[in-house]
C-alpha positions as CSV (number, residue, x, y, z in Angstrom):
1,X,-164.7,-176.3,-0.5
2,X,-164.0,-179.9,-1.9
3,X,-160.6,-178.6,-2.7
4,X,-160.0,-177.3,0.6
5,X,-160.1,-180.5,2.0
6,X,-156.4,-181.5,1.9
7,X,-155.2,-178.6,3.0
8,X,-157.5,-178.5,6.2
9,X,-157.0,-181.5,7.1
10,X,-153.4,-182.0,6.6
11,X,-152.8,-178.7,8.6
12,X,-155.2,-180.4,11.7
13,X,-153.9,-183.5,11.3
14,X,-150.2,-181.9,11.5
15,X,-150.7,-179.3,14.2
16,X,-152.4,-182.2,16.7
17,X,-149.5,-184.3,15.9
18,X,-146.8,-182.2,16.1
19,X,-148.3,-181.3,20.1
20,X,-149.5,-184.6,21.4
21,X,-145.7,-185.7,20.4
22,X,-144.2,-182.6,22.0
23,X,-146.4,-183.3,25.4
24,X,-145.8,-186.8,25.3
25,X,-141.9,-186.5,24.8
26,X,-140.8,-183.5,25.9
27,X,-143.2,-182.6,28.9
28,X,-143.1,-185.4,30.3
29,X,-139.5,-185.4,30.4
30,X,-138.9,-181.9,32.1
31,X,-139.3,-180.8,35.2
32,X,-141.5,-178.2,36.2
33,X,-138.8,-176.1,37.6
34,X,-137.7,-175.8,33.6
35,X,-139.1,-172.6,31.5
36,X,-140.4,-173.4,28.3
37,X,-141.2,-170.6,25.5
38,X,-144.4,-171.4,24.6
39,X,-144.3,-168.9,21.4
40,X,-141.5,-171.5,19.7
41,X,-143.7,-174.5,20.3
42,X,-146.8,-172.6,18.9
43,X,-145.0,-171.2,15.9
44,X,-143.5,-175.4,15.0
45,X,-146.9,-176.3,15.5
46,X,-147.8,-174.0,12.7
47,X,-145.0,-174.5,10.7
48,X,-145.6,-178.0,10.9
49,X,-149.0,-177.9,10.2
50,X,-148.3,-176.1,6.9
51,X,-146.0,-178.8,5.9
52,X,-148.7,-181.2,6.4
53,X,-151.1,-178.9,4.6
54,X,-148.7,-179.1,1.7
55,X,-148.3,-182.7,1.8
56,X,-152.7,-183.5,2.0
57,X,-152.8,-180.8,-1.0
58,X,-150.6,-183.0,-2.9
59,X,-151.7,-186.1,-2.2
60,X,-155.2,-184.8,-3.0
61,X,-154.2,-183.5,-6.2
62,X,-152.6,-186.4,-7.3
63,X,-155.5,-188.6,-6.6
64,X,-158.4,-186.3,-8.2
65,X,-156.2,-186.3,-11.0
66,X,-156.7,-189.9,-11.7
């Protein structure tokens, strides 16, 4: 489980990121007239959270290494 730990967190860590930006600049920006697909915005959350994923796997590797 120690080895999961990167990847968990850098996927949280991501997804929450990537959708408190997205509320904060884009939702607060459009009117409510304005349809928004929320299956794109899920699926950049994800993707986004897998490149974070990546990035805390790394990171993690490269500091049990030393």
């Amino acid at each position: 489980m120690k080895n999961l730990i990167g990847k968990i967190g850098g996927f949280i860590l991501g997804a929450i990121t990537f959708l408190t930006m997205f509320k904060l600049i884009i939702l607060n920006n459009t009117s409510p007239n304005d349809e928004l697909a929320p299956g794109i915005v899920l699926l950049c959350a994800i993707f986004i959270g897998l490149l974070f994923a990546f990035i805390g796997s790394k990171i993690q590797n490269h500091l049990t290494n030393k």
